[in-house]
Backbone bond lengths (Angstrom), bond angles and torsions (degrees), N, CA, C in turn:
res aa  C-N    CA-C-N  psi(-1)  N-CA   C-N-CA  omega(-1)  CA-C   N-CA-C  phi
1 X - - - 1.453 - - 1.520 109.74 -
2 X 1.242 126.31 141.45 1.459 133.43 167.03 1.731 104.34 -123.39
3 X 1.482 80.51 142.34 1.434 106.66 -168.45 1.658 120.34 -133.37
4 X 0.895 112.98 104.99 1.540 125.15 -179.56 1.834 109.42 -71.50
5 X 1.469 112.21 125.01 1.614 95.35 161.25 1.088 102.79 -135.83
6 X 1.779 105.03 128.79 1.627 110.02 174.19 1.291 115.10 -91.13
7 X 1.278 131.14 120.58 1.648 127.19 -166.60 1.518 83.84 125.83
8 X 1.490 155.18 12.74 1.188 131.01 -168.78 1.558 124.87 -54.29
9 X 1.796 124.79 -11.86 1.021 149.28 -164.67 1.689 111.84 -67.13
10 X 1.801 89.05 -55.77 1.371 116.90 -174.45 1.663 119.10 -51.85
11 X 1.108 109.40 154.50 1.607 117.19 166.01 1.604 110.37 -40.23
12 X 1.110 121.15 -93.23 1.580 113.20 -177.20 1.299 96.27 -50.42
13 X 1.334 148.97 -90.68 1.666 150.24 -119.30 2.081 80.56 -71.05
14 X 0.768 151.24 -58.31 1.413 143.29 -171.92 1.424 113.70 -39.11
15 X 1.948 108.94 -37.09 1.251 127.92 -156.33 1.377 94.78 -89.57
16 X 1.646 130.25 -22.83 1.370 130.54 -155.21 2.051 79.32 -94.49
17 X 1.308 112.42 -54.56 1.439 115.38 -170.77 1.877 106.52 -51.00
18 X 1.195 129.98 -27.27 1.045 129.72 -179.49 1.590 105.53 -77.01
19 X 0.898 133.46 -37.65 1.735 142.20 175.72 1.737 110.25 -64.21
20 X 1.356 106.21 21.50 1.403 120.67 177.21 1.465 111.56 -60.31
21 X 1.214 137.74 101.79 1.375 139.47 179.92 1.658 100.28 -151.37
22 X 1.755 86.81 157.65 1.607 117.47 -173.08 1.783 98.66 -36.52
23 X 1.133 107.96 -77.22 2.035 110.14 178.94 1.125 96.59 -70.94
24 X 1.500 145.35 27.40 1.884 125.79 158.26 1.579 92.95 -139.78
25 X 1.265 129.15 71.17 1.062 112.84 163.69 0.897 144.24 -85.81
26 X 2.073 122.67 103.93 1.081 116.97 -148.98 1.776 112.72 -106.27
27 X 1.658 114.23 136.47 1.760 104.48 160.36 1.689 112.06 -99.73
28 X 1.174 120.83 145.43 1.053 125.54 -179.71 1.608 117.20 -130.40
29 X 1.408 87.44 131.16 1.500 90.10 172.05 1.428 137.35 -173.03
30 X 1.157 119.37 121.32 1.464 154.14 171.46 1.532 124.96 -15.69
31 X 1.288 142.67 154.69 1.243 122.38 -154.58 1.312 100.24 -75.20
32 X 1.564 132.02 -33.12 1.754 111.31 -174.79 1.322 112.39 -85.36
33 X 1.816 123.91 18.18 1.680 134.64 134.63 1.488 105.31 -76.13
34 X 1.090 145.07 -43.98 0.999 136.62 -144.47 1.700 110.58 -174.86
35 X 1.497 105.02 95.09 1.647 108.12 154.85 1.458 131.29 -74.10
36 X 1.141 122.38 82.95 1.450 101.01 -175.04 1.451 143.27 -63.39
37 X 1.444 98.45 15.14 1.507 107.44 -167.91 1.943 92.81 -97.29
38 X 1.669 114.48 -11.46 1.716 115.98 179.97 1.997 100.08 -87.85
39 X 1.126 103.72 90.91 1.517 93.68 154.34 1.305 138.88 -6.81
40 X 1.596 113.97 -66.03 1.484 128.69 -178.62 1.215 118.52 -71.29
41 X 1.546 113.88 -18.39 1.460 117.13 -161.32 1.403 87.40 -121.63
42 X 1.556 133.03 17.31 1.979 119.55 147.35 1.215 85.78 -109.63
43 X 1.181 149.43 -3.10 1.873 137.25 -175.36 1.365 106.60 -83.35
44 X 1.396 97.53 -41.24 2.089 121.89 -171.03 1.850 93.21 -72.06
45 X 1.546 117.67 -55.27 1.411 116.50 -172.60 1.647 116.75 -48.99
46 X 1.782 104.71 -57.09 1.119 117.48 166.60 1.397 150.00 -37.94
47 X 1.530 94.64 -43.38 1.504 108.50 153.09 1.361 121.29 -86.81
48 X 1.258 121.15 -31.64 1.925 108.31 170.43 1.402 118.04 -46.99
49 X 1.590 114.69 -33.35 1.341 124.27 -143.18 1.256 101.64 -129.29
50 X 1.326 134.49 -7.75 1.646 124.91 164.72 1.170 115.03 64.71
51 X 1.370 140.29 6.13 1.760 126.72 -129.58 2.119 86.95 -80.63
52 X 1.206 115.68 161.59 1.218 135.40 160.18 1.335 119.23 -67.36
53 X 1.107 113.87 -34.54 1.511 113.54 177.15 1.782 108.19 -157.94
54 X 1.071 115.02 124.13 1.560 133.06 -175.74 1.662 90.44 -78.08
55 X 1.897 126.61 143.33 0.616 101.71 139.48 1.901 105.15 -135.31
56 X 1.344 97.51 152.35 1.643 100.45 -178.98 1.427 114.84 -74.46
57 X 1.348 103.05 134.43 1.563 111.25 163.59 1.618 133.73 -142.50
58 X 1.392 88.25 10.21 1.395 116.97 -175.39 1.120 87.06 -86.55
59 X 1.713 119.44 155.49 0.942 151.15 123.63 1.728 125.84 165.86
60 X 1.491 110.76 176.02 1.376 117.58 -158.76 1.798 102.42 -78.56
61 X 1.538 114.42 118.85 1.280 119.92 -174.23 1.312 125.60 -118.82
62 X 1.772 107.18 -1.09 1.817 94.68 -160.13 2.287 90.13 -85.97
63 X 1.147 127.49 121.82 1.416 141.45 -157.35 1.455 88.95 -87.08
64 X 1.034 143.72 -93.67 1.453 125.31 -161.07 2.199 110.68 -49.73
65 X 1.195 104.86 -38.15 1.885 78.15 -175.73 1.650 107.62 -77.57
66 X 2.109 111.60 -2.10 1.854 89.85 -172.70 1.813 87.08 -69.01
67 X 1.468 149.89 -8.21 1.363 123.51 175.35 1.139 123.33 -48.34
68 X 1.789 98.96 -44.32 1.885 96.53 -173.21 1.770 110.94 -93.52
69 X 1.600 102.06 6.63 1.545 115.83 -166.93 1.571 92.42 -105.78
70 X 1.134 140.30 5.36 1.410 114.07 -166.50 1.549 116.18 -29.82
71 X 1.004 107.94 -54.95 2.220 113.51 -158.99 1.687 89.02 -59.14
72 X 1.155 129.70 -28.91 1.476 114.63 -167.40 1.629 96.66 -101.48
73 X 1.199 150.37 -30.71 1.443 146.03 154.30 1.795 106.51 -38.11
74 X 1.131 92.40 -52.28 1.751 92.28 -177.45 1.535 129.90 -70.66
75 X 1.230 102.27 -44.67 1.399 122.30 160.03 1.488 106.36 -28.80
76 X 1.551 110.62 -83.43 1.336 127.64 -163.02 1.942 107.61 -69.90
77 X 1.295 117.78 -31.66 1.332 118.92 -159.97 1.368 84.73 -92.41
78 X 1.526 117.89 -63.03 1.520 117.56 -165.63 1.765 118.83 -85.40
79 X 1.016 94.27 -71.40 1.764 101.12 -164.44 1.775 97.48 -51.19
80 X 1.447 113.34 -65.65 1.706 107.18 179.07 1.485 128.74 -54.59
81 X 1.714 105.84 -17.50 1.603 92.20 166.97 2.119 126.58 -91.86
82 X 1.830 99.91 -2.81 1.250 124.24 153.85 1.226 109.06 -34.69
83 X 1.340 94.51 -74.42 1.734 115.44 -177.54 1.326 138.63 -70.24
84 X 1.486 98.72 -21.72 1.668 90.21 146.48 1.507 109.62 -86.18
85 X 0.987 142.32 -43.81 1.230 133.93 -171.54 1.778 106.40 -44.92
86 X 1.233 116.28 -57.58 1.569 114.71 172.34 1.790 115.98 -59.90
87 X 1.509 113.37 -25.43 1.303 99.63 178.26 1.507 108.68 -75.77
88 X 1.414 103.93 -47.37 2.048 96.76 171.34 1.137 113.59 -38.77
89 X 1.155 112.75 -64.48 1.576 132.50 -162.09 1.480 89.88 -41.06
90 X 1.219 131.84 -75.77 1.104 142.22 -155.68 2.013 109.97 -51.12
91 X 1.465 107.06 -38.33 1.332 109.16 175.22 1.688 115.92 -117.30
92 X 1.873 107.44 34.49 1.213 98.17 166.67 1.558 115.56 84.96
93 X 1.435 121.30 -14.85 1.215 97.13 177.05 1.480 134.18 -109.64
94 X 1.289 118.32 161.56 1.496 121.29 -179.12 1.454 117.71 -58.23
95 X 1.578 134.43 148.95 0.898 145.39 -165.49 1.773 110.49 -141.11
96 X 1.152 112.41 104.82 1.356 111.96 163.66 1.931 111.01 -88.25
97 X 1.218 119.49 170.48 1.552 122.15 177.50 1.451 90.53 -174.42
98 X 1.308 99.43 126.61 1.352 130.11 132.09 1.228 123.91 -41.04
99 X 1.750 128.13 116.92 1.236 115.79 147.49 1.505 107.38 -146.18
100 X 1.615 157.23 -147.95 0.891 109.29 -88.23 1.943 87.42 162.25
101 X 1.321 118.14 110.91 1.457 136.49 -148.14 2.051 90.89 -87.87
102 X 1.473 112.34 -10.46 1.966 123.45 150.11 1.496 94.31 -40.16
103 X 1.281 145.75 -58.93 1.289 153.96 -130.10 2.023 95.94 -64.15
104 X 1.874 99.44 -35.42 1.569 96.06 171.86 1.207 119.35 -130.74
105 X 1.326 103.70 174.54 1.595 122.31 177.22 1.189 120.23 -37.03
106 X 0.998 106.96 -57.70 1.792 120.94 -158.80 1.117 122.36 98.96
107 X 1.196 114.88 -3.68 1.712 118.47 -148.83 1.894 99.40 -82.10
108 X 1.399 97.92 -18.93 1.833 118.28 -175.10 1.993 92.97 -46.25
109 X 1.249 128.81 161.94 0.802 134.38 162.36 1.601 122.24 -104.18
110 X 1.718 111.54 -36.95 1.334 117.97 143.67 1.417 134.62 -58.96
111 X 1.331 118.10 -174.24 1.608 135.75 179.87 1.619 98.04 -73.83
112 X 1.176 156.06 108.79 1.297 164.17 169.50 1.532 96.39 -39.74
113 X 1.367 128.91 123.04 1.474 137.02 162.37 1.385 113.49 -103.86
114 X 1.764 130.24 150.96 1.077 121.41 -160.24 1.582 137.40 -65.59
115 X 1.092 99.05 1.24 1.310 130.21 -178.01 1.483 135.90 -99.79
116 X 1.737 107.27 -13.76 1.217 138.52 -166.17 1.980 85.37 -89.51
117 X 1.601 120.90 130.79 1.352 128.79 -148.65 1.973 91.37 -88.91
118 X 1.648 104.13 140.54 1.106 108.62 -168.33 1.724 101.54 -79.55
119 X 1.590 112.55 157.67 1.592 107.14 161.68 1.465 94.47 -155.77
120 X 1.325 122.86 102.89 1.498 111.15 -164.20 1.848 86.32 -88.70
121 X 1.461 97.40 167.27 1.524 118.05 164.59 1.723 129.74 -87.94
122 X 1.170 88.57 12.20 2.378 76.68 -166.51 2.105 75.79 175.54
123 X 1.559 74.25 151.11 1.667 85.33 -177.91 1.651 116.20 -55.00
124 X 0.807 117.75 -45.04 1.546 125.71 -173.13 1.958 91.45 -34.24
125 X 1.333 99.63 -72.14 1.287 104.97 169.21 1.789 131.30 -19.59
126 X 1.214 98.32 -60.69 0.908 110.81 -157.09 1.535 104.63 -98.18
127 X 1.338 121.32 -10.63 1.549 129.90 -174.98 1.678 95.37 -73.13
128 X 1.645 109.15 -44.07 1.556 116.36 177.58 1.394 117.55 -48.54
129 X 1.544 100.16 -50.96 1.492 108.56 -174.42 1.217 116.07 -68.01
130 X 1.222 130.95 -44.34 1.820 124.65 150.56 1.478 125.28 -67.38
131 X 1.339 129.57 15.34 1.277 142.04 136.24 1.628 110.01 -74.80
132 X 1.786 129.41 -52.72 1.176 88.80 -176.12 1.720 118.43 -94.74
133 X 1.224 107.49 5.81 1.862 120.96 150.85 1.637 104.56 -23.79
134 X 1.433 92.78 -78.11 1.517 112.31 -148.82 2.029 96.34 -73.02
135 X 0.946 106.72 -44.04 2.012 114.24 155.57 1.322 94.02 -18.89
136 X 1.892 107.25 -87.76 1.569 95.83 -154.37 1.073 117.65 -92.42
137 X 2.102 135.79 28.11 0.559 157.95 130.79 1.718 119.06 -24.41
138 X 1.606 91.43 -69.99 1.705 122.82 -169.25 1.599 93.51 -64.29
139 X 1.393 123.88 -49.56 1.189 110.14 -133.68 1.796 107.10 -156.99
140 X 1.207 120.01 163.33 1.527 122.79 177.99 1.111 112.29 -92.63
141 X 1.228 92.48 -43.50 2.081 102.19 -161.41 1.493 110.34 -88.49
142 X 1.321 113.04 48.76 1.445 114.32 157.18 1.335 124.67 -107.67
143 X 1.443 111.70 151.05 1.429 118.06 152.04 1.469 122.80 -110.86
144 X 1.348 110.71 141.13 1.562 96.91 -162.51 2.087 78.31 -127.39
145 X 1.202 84.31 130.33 1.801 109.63 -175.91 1.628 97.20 -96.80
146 X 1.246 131.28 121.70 1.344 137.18 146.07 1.670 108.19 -108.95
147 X 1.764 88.34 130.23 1.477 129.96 173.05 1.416 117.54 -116.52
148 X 1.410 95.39 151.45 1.798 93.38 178.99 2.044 89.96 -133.81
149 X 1.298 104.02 168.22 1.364 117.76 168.41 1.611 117.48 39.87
150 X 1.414 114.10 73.14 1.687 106.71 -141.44 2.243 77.82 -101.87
151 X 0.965 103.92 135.46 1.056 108.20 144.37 2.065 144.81 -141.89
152 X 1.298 128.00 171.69 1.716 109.35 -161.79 1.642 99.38 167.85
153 X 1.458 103.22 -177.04 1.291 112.10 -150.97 1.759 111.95 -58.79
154 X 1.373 91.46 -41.19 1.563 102.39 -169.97 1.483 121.94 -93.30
155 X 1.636 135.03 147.79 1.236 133.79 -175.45 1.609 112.52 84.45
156 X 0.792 126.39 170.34 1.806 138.60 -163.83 1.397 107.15 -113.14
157 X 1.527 121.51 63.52 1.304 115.51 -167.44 1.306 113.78 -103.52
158 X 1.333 142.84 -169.13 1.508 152.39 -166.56 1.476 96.36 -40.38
159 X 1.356 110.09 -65.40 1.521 105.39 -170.31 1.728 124.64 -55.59
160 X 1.350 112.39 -51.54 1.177 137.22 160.40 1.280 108.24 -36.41
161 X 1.610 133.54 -53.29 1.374 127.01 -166.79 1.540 100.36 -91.24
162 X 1.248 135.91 -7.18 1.715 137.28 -163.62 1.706 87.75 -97.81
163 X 1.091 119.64 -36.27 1.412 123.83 -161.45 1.918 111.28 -76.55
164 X 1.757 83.17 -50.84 1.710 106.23 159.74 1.712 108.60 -33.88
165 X 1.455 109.78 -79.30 1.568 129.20 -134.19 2.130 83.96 -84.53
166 X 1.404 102.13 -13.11 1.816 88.97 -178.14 1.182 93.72 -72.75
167 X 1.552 142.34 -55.23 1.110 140.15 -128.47 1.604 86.89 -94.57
168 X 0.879 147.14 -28.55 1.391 147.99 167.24 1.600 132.61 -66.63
169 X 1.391 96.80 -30.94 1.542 119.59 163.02 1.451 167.92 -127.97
170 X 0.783 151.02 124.49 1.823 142.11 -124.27 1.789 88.84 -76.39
171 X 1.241 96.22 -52.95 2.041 91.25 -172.17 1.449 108.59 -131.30
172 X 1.130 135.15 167.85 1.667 140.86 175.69 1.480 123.19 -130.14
173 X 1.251 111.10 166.60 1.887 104.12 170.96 1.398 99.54 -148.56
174 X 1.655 73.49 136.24 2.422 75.23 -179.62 1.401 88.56 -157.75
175 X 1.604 94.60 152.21 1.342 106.00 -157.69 1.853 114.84 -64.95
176 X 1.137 112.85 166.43 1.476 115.61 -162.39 1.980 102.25 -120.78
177 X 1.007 109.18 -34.25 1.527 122.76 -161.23 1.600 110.10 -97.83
178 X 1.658 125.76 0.94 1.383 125.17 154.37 1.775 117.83 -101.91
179 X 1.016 101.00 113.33 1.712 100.78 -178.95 1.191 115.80 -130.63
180 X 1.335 109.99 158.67 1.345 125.23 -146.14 1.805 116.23 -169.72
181 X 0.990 121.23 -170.89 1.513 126.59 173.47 1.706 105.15 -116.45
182 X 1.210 127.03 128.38 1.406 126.56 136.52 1.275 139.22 -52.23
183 X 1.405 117.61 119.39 1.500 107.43 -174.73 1.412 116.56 -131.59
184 X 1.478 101.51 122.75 1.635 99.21 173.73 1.256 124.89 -73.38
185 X 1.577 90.34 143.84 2.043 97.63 -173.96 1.531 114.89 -50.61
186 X 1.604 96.42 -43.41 1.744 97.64 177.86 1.488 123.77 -69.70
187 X 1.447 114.57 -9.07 1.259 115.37 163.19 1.850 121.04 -89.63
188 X 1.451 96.31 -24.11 1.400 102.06 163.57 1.581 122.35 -63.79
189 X 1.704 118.10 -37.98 1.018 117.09 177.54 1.667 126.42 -82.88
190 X 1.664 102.81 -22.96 1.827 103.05 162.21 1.463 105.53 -64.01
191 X 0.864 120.07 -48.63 1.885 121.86 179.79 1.924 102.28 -48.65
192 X 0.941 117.58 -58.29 1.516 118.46 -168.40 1.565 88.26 -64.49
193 X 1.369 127.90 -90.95 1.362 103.15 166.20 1.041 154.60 28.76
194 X 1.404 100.15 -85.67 1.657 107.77 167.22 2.004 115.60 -76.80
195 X 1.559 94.60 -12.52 1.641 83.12 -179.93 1.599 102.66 -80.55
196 X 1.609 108.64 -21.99 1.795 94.97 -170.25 1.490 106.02 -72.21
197 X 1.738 112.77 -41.58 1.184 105.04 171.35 1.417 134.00 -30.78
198 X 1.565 105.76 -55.47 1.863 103.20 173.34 0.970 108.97 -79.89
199 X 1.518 148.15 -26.10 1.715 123.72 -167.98 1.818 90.88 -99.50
200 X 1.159 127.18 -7.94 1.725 99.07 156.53 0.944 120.51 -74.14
201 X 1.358 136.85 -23.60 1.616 154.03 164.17 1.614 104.07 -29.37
202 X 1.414 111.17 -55.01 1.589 116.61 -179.63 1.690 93.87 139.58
203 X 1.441 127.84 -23.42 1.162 126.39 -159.51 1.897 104.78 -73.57
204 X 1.512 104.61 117.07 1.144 126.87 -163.38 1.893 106.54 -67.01
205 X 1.094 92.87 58.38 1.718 98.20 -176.49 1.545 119.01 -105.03
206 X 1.453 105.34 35.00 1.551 119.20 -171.78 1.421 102.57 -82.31
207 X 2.120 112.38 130.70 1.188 99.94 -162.41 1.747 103.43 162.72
208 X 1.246 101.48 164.63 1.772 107.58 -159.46 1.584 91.93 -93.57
209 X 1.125 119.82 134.19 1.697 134.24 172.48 1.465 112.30 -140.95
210 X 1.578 97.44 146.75 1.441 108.84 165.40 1.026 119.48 -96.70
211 X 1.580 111.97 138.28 1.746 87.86 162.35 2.432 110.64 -138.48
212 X 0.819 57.65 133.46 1.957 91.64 -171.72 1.584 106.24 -80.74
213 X 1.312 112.64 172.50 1.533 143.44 153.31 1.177 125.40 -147.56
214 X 0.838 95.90 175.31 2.203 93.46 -177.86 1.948 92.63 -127.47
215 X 1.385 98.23 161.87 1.394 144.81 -24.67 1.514 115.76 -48.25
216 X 1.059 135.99 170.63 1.867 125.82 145.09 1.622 94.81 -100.82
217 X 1.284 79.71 167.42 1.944 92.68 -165.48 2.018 81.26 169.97
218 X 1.479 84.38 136.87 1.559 113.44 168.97 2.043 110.73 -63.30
219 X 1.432 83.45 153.51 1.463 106.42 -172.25 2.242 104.25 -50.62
220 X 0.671 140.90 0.05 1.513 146.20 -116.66 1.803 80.95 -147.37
221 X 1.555 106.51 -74.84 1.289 104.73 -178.06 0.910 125.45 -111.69
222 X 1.571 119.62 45.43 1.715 140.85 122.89 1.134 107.08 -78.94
223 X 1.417 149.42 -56.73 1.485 151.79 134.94 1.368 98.21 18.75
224 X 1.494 109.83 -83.19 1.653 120.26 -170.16 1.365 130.56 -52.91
225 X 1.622 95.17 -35.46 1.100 95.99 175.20 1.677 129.01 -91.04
226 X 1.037 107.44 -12.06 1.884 123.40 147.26 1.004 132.84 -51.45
227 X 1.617 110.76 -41.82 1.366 114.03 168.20 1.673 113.65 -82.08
228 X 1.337 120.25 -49.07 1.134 105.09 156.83 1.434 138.68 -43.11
229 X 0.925 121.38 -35.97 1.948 123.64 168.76 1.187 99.58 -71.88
230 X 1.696 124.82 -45.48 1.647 107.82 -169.27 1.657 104.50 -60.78
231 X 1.162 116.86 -37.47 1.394 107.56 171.14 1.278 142.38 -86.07
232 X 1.184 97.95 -14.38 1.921 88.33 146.45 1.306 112.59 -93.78
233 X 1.249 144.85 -16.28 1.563 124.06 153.79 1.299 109.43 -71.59
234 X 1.327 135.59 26.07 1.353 124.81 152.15 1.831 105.23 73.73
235 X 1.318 136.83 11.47 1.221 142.12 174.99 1.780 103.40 -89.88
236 X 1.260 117.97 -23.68 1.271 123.48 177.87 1.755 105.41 -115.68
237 X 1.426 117.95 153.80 1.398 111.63 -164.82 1.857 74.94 -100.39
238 X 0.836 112.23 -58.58 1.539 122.83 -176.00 1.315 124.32 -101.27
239 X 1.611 124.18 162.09 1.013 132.07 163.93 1.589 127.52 -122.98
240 X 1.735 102.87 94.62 1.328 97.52 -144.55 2.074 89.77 -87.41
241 X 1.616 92.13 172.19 1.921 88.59 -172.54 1.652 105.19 -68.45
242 X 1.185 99.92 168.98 1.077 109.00 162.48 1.844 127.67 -149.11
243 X 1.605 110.15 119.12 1.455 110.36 -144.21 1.472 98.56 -90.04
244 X 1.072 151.24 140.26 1.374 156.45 168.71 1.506 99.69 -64.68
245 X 1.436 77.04 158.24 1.838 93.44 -170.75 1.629 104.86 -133.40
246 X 1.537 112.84 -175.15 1.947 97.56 179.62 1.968 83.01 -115.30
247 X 0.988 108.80 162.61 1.826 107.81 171.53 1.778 111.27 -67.39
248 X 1.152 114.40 -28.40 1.836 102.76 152.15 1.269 135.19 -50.21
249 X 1.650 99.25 -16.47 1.828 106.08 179.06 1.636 100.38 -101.74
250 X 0.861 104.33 9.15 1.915 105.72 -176.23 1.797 88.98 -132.83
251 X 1.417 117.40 85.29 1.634 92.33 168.62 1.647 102.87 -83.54
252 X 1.055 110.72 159.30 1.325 121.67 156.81 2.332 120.59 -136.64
253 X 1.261 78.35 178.91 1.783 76.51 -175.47 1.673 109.66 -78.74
254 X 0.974 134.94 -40.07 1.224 127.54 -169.14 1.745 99.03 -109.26
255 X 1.765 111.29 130.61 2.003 113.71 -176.43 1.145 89.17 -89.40
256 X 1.739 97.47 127.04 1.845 121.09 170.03 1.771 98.44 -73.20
257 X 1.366 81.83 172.23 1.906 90.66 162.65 1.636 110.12 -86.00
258 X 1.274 115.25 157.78 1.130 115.16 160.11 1.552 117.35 -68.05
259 X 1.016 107.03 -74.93 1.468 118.64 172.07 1.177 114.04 -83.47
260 X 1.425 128.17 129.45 1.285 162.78 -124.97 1.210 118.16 -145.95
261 X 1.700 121.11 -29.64 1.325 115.78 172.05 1.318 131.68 -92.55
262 X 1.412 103.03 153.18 1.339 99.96 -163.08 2.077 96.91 -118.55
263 X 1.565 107.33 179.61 1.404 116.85 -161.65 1.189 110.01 -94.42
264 X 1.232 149.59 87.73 1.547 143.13 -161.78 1.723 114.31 -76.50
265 X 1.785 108.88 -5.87 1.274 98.00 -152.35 1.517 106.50 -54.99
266 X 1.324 104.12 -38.44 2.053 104.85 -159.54 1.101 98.87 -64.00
267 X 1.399 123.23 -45.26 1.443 113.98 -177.64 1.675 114.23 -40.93
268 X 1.390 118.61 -69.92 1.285 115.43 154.85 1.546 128.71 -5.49
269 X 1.160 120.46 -74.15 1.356 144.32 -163.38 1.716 112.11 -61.98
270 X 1.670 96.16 -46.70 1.197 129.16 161.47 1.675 130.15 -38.08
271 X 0.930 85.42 -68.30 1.690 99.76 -170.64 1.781 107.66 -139.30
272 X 1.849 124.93 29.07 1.188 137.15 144.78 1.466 95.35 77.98
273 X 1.418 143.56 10.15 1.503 142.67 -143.78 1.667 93.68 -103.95
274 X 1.158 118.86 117.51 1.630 129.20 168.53 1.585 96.81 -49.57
275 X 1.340 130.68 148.71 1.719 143.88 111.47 1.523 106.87 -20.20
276 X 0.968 116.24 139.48 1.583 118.82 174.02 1.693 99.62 -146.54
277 X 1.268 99.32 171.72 1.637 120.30 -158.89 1.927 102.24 -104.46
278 X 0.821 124.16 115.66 1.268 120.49 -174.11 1.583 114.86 -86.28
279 X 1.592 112.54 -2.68 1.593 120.12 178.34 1.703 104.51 -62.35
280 X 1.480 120.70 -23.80 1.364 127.25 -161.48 1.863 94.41 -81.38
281 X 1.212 106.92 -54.49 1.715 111.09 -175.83 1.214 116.50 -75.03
282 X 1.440 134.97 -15.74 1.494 144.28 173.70 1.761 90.83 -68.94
283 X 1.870 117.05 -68.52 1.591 110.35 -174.07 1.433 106.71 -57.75
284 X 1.218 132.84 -28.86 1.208 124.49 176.19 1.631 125.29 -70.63
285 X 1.245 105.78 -35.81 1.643 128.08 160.13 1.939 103.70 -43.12
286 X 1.571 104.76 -81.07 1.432 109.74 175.16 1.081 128.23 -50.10
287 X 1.853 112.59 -36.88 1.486 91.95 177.26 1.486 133.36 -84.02
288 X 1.979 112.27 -1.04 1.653 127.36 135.48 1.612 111.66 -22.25
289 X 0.952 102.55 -78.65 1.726 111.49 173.69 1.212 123.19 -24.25
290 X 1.097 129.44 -40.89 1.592 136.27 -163.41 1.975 94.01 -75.83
């Protein structure tokens, strides 16, 4: 199998490029390989490279500046994943994409299932959700993967900055009242994986999935529990407290969801893939660090 990932830079798409083996043969590559928002230059990629299945990993993520960024949120989330979807389409090939548990409110009191109707809050959100529009717009043979709380080796993300701001400070506050699941990139990228494996097969499993971990637990006490592992793996000298807050005491520019989790069952059912625990890849994450 050959496998294209655009986003190769990113946390997951880096993680899919590392799974490089004889039956996964992957090329990867990064936006100055590949802009996907230039037409000619995913038409030109596509045909150099034949891949069996494209998968997306590009796109525009920092959530509070897509407010004052709309045209560049859309671009990259919406209009360029159109266009790959019509360039596959056009030569047959499969398309996985990333998108992204922004897609709702939060307001759900349950785990969001794929079917439960999107209403994102702030463009970021919503740039995704007319990215995977214009997906199954373009094309059949997609799978469009929604993730929430992605974290991994590369970029300065939740974990990275909790780990930062301990070692810098006696106490912290992070919000308590948005929750969600953590998910490791490398578990994001065995999952993509195993989905290209069966729908290159021929098996007609093209289609929107969640995918989850257990426990869920709010942003506040993932916090805690970061700092606690960094300090018993010795990456933190201390483990200073950290007091929960409500998301009114943290404003920011772009409104998160409250609830964050999403429904993994179909995925399961789907493509046979256990729920897994993300406490195992966080100590494994930190103890990199040392």
């Amino acid at each position: 199998m050959k496998v294209l990932v655009a986003g190769a830079a990113g946390q997951v798409g880096s993680e899919v490029v590392r799974l490089d083996a004889p039956d996964f043969s992957v090329a990867g590559l990064d936006r100055q390989d590949l802009d996907i928002t230039k037409p000619d230059q995913v038409a030109h990629r596509l045909d150099a490279l034949a891949p069996d299945i494209l998968v997306n990993c590009a796109a525009y993520t920092a959530v509070d500046r897509a407010e004052d960024e709309p045209q560049l949120a859309y671009a990259a989330n919406a209009d360029a994943v159109g266009v790959l979807g019509e360039a596959c389409a056009a030569r047959r090939i499969g398309i996985i994409h990333l998108s992204t548990d922004y897609v709702f409110d939060g307001a759900k009191s349950a785990s969001y299932a794929e079917d439960d109707a999107p209403n994102p809050l702030g463009v970021y959100g919503a740039s995704k959700l007319a990215g995977e529009q214009a997906l199954r717009t373009a094309t059949d043979r997609c799978v469009i993967l929604r993730v929430s709380w992605v974290f991994g080796r590369l970029g300065r993300g939740f974990v990275d900055t909790m780990l930062g701001l301990a070692r810098d400070r006696r106490d912290l506050a992070v919000v308590d009242d948005q929750v969600g699941a953590p998910s490791p990139a490398t578990a994001i990228a065995a999952t993509v994986r195993a989905i290209a494996k069966t729908v290159v097969r021929g098996d007609d499993r093209w289609d929107t999935y969640h995918y989850s971990t257990t426990p869920a637990l709010s942003w506040c006490a993932f916090a805690r529990e970061i700092v606690r592992v960094g300090a018993q793996m010795g990456v933190l000298n201390t483990a200073p407290p950290i007091r929960a807050i409500s998301t009114s005491e943290w404003p920011s520019k772009a409104v998160r969801p409250l609830n964050s989790r999403l429904d993994a069952a179909k995925l399961r059912r789907a493509f046979g893939l256990d729920t897994q625990s993300w406490q195992p890849s966080l100590r494994e994450y930190i103890r990199s660090l040392r």
